[in-house]
Kinemage of the C-alpha trace (Angstrom):
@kinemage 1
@onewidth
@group {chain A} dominant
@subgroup {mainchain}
@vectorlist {calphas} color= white
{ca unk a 1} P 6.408 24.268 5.673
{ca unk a 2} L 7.958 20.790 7.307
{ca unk a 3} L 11.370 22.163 6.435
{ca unk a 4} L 10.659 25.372 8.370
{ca unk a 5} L 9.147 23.533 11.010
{ca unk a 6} L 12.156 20.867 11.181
{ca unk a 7} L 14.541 24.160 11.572
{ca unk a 8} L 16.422 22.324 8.166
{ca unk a 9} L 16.049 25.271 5.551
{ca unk a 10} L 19.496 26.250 6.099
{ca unk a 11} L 21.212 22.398 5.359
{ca unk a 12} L 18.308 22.167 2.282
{ca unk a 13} L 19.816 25.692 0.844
{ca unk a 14} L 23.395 24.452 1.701
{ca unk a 15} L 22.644 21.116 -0.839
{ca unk a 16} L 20.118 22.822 -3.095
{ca unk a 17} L 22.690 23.609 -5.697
{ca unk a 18} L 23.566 19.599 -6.173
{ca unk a 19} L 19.847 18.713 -6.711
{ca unk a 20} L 18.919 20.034 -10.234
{ca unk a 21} L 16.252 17.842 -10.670
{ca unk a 22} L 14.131 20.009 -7.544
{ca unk a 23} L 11.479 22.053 -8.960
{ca unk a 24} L 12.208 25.753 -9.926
{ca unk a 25} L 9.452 26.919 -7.614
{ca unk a 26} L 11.376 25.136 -4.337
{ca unk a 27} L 14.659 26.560 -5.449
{ca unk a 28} L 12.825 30.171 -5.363
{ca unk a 29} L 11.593 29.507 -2.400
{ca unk a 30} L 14.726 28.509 -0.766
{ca unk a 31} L 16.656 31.222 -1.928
{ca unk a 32} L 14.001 33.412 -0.460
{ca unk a 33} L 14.686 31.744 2.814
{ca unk a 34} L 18.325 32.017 1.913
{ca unk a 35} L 18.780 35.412 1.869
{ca unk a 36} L 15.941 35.981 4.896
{ca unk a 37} L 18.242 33.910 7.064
{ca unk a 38} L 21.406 35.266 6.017
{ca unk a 39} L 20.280 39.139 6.651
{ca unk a 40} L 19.338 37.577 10.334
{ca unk a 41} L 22.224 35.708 11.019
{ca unk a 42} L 24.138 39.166 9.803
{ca unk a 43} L 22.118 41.424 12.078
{ca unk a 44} L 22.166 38.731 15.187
{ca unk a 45} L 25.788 38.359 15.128
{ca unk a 46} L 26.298 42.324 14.986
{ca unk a 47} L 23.889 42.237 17.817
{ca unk a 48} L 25.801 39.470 19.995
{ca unk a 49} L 29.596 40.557 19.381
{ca unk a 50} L 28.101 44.254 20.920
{ca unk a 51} L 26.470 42.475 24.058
{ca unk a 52} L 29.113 39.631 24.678
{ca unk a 53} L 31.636 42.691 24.503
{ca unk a 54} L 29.623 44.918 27.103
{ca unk a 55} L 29.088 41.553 29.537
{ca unk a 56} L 32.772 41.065 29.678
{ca unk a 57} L 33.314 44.867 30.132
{ca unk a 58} L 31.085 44.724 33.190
{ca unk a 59} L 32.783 41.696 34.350
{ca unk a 60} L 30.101 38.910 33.843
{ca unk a 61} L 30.943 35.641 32.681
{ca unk a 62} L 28.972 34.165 29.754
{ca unk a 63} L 28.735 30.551 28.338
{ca unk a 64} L 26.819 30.610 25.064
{ca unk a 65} L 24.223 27.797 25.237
{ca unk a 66} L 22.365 25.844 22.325
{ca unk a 67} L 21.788 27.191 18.913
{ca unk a 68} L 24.372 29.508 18.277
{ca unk a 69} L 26.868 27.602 20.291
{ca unk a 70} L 26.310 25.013 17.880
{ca unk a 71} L 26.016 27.450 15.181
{ca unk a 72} L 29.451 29.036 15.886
{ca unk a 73} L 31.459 25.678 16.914
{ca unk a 74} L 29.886 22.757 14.781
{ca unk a 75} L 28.288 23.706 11.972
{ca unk a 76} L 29.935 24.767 7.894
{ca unk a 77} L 28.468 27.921 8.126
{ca unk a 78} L 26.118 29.545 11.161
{ca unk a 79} L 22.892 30.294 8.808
{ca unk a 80} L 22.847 26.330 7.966
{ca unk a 81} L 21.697 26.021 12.113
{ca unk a 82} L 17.810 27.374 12.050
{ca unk a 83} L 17.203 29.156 15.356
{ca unk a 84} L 15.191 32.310 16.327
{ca unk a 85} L 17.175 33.359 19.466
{ca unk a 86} L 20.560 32.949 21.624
{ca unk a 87} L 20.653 30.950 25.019
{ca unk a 88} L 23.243 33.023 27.374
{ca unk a 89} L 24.272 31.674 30.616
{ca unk a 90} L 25.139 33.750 33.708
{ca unk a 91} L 25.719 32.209 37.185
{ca unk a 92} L 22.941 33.796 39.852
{ca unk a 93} L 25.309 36.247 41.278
{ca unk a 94} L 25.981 38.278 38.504
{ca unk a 95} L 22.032 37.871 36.891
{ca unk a 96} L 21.456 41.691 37.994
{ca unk a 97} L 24.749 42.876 36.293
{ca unk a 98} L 23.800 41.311 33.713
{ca unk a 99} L 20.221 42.422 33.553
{ca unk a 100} L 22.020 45.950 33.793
{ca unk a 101} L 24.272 45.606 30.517
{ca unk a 102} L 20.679 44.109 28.656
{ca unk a 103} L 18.917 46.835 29.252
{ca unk a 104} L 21.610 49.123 27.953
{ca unk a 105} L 22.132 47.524 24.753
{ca unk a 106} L 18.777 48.486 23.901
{ca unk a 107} L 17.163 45.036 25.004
{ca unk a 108} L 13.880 45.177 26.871
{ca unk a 109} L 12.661 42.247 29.549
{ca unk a 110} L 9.490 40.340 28.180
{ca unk a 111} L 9.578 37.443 30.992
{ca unk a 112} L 11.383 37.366 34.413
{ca unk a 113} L 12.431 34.643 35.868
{ca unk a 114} L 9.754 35.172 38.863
{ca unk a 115} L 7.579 35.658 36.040
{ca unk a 116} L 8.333 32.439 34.143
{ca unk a 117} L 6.708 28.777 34.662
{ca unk a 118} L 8.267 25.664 35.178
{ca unk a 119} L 9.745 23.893 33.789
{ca unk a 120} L 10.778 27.194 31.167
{ca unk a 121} L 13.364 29.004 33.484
{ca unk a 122} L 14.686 31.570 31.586
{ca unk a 123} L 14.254 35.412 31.275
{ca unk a 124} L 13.408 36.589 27.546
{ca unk a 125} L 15.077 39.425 26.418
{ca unk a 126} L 14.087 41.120 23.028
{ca unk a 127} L 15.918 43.755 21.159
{ca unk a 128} L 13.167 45.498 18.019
{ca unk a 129} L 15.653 47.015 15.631
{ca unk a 130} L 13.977 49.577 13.226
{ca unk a 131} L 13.725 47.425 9.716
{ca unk a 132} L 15.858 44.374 11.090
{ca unk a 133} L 12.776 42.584 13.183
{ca unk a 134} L 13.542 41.643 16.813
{ca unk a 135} L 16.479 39.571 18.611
{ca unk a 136} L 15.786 37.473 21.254
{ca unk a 137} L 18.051 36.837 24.355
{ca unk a 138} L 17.268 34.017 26.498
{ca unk a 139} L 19.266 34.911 30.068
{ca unk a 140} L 19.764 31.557 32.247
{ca unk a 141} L 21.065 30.550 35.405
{ca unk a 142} L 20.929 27.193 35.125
{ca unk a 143} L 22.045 24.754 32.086
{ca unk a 144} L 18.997 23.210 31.577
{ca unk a 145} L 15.713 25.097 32.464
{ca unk a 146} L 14.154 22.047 34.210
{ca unk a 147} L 15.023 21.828 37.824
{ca unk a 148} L 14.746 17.641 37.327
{ca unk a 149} L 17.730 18.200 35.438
{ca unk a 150} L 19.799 20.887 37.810
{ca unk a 151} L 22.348 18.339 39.341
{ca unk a 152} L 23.389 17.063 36.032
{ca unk a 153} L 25.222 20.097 35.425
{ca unk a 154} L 25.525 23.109 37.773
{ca unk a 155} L 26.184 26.479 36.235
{ca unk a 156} L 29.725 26.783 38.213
{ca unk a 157} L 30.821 23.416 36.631
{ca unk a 158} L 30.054 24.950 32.721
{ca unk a 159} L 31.841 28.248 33.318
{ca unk a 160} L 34.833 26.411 34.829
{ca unk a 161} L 35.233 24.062 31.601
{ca unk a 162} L 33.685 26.398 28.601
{ca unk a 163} L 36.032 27.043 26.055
{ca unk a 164} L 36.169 30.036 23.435
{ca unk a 165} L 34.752 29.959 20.639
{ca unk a 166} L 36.873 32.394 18.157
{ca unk a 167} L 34.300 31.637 14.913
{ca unk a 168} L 31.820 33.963 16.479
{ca unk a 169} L 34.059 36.407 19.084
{ca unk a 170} L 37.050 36.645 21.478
{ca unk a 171} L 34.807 37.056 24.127
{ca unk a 172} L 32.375 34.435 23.539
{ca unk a 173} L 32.723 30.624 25.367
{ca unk a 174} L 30.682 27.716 24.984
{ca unk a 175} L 30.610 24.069 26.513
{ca unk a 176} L 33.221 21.845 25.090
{ca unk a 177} L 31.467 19.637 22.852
{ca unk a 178} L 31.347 16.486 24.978
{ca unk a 179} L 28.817 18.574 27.032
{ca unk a 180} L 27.442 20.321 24.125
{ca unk a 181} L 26.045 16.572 22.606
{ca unk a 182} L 24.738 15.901 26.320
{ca unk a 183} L 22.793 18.781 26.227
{ca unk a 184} L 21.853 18.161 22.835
{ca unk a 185} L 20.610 14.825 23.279
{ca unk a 186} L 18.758 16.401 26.691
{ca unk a 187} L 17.708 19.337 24.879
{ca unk a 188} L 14.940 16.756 22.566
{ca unk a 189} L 13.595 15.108 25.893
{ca unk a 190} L 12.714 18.795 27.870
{ca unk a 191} L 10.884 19.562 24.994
{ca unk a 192} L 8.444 16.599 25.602
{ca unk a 193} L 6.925 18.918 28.463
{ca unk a 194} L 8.639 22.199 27.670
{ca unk a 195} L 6.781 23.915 24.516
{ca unk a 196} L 9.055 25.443 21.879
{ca unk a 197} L 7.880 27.933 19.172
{ca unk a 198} L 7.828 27.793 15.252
{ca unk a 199} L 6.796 31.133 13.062
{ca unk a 200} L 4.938 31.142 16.362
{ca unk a 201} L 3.025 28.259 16.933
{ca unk a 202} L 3.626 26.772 20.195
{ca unk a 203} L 4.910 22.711 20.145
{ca unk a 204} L 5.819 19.927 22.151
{ca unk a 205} L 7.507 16.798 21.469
{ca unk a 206} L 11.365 16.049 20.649
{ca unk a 207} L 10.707 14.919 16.573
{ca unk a 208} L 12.996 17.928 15.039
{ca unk a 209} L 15.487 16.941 12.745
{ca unk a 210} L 17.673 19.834 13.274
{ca unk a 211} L 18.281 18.546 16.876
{ca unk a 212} L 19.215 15.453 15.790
{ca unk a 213} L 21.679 17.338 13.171
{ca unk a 214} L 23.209 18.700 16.674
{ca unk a 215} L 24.046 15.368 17.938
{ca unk a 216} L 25.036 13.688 14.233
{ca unk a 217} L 27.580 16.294 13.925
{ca unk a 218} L 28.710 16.461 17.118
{ca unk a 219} L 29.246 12.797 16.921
{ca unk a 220} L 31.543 12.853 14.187
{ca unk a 221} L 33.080 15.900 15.292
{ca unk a 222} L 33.993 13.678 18.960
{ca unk a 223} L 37.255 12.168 18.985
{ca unk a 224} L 37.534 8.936 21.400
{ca unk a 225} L 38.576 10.624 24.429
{ca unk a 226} L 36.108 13.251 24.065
{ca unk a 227} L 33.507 10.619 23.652
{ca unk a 228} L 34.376 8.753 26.748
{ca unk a 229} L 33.882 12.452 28.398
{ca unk a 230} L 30.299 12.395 27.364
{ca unk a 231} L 29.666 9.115 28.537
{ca unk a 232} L 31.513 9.738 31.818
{ca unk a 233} L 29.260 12.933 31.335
{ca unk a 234} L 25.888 11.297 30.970
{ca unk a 235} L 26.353 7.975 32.829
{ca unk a 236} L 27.055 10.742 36.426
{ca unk a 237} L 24.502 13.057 35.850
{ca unk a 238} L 21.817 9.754 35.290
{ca unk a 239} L 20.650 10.406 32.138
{ca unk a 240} L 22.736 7.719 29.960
{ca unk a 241} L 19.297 6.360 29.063
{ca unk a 242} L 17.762 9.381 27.962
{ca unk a 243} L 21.157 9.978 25.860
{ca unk a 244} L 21.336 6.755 24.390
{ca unk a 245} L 17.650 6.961 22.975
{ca unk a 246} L 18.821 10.079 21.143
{ca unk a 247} L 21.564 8.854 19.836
{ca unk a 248} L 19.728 5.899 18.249
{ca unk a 249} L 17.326 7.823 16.593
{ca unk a 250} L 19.856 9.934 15.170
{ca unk a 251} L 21.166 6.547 13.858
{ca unk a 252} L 18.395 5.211 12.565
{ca unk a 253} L 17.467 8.862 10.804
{ca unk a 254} L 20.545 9.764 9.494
{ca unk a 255} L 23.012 7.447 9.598
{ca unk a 256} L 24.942 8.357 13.157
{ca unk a 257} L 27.940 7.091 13.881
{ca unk a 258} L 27.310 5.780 17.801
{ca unk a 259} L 30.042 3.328 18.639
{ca unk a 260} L 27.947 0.365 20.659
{ca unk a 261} L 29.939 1.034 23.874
{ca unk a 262} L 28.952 4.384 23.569
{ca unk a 263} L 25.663 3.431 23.415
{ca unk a 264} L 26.188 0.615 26.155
């Protein structure tokens, strides 16, 4: 139950053949959650390459956000990064195109934007597939859903320096991960006010060690001149404090590299 809760189920499966001495009842269990997550992942991607393809048909610029960005671009394999949705993108002026193309695919809209509360600004958009559950789209127009956090980076500024991101489609992009780890390291503090669900139970707080997974890997996946980005990154938009806490919690939990002028 933590490990679900922590979103770590995928990395525990990923090491659970090196750890005989576990007992026979956790490996079940884990390869249960194995093969659960791996028939997801399987059905989500199908689901993603059709709408990503349809977006760029109709001439709507994405940036994948989050999870599956991370998924896709950081991680061994994308079932080892626990999520139950995708975080798309989209500036304003194309939001009704893209609306269009959701509803299309077969996706139905079960929050608005005018319908949803601060600081959560994001339309939910859920696809039920006959025997392969439900996929979940969450449609932004802004990089991070709270507005105390619009000015550290605009949605223009993302689609201007995402990059592709070939591991999951030729039409999918993502932030470069200098701006990936910002948001990472963000992405802990919004949830202090912002709730987030698990097997859906609503929570708040920024204690999940899959987000600090994000930032560990991204930090060893940096090079130096990427790093200095994120600083540059970080220390501009005003939030180098809130950064640096997350950084040294991901060194004190798992061993982090952070580079003290980094964290300076």
């Amino acid at each position: 139950g933590r490990a679900i809760y922590h979103g770590v189920t995928g990395l525990l499966i990923a090491r659970a053949a090196h750890i005989a001495a576990w007992p026979e009842v956790l490996h079940t269990k884990l390869r249960a959650e194995a093969v659960a997550q791996t028939m997801w992942e399987i059905r989500h991607r199908a689901v993603l390459l059709s709408l990503l393809a349809a977006l760029v048909q109709s001439g709507v610029d994405t940036v994948l956000l989050k999870g599956t960005a991370l998924a896709y671009g950081l991680y061994p394999a994308p079932t080892q990064r626990s999520r139950g949705d995708t975080d798309l993108l989209v500036a304003p002026k194309d939001l009704e195109r893209a609306r269009t193309v959701m509803a299309a695919q077969g996706f139905v809209c079960e929050k608005s934007l005018s319908e949803a509360a601060e600081p959560e600004r994001a339309e939910n958009w859920v696809m039920q597939i006959p025997g392969g559950g439900h996929h979940e789209i969450d449609l932004h127009v802004d990089v991070f859903s709270s507005p105390a956090l619009a000015t550290v980076l605009d949605c223009a500024t993302a689609q201007n320096v995402a990059v592709g991101l070939p591991q999951l489609s030729p039409e999918a992009r993502a932030l470069p991960l200098s701006l990936a780890l910002m948001q990472a390291c963000l992405h802990r503090a919004q949830h202090v006010v912002s709730p987030y669900l698990v097997d859906g139970q609503r929570h708040y707080g920024g204690d999940r060690l899959i987000w600090l997974m994000d930032v560990d890997l991204a930090m060893r996946a940096l090079t130096s001149h990427e790093q200095s980005r994120f600083v540059t990154a970080a220390t501009r938009g005003g939030v180098g404090p809130l950064c640096a806490a997350t950084l040294r919690s991901a060194a004190a939990l798992l061993g982090t590299p952070c580079p003290p002028d980094v964290i300076a």
